[in-house]
C-alpha positions, 0 to 999 in steps of 0.5 A: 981084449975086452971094452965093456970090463976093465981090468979092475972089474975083471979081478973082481969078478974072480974074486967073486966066483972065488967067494962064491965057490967058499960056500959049496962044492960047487964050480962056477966059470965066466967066458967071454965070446967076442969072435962068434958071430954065428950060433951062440947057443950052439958055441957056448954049449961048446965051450961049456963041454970045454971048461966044465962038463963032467970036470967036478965030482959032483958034475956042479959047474955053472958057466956064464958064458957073454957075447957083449957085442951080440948081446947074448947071455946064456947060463948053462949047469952040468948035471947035477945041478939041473938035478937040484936047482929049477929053471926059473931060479936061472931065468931070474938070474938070466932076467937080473944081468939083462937088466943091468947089462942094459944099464949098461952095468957089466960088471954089477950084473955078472958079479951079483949073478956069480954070488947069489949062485953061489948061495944057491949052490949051497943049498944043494951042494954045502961043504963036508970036509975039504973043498978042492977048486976043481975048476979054474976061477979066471975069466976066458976068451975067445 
């Protein structure tokens, strides 16, 4: 299904949103997009109001959504996150998995993204009491 992620690398990254999500409220999802070959801004917003708008409490998710054939990336937050967390927070981390992706460094560059958003995540939406998972943590597919 997917030729630039193992299947090792792929249960590393759950485990990373996983860890991520341990430090705040907030939600984070990875898609992967290997059929679209059309706009991938417009389907990504797409999928982002699948898996993740207005699906937390806080309206906290993040998705990493990856079209490795296109070589397209977009980061996108509901909400409350755009409320909190600036632009140019996401533009370096946009910056850091182009970098490794064209070092042909898949799984580094998305993994060491999830983590540093989850630390930034808690800084805006730390933990006060329970922690539901209220997104899923594994990767999709279309």
């Amino acid at each position: 299904m997917n030729s630039f992620l193992t299947d090792y690398q792929m249960a590393s990254l759950v485990e990373a949103i996983k860890t991520a999500e341990d430090h705040s409220t907030g939600e984070i999802r990875i898609h992967i997009d290997s059929q679209t070959e059309g706009n991938n801004a417009e389907i990504a917003f797409q999928v982002f109001k699948t898996l993740c708008e207005g699906q937390t409490e806080e309206r906290n998710a993040v998705l990493f959504h990856v079209n490795f054939e296109q070589q397209y990336l977009t980061i996108i937050g509901d909400e409350g996150i755009h409320k909190k967390v600036h632009q140019n927070f996401w533009d370096k981390i946009h910056d850091q998995i182009t970098r490794e992706f064209s070092r042909g460094n898949y799984h580094d560059g998305l993994r060491n993204a999830v983590l540093e958003t989850g630390l930034e995540l808690k800084k805006h939406f730390p933990i006060s009491g329970e922690n539901p998972n209220e997104l899923s943590n594994e990767i999709t597919f279309s």
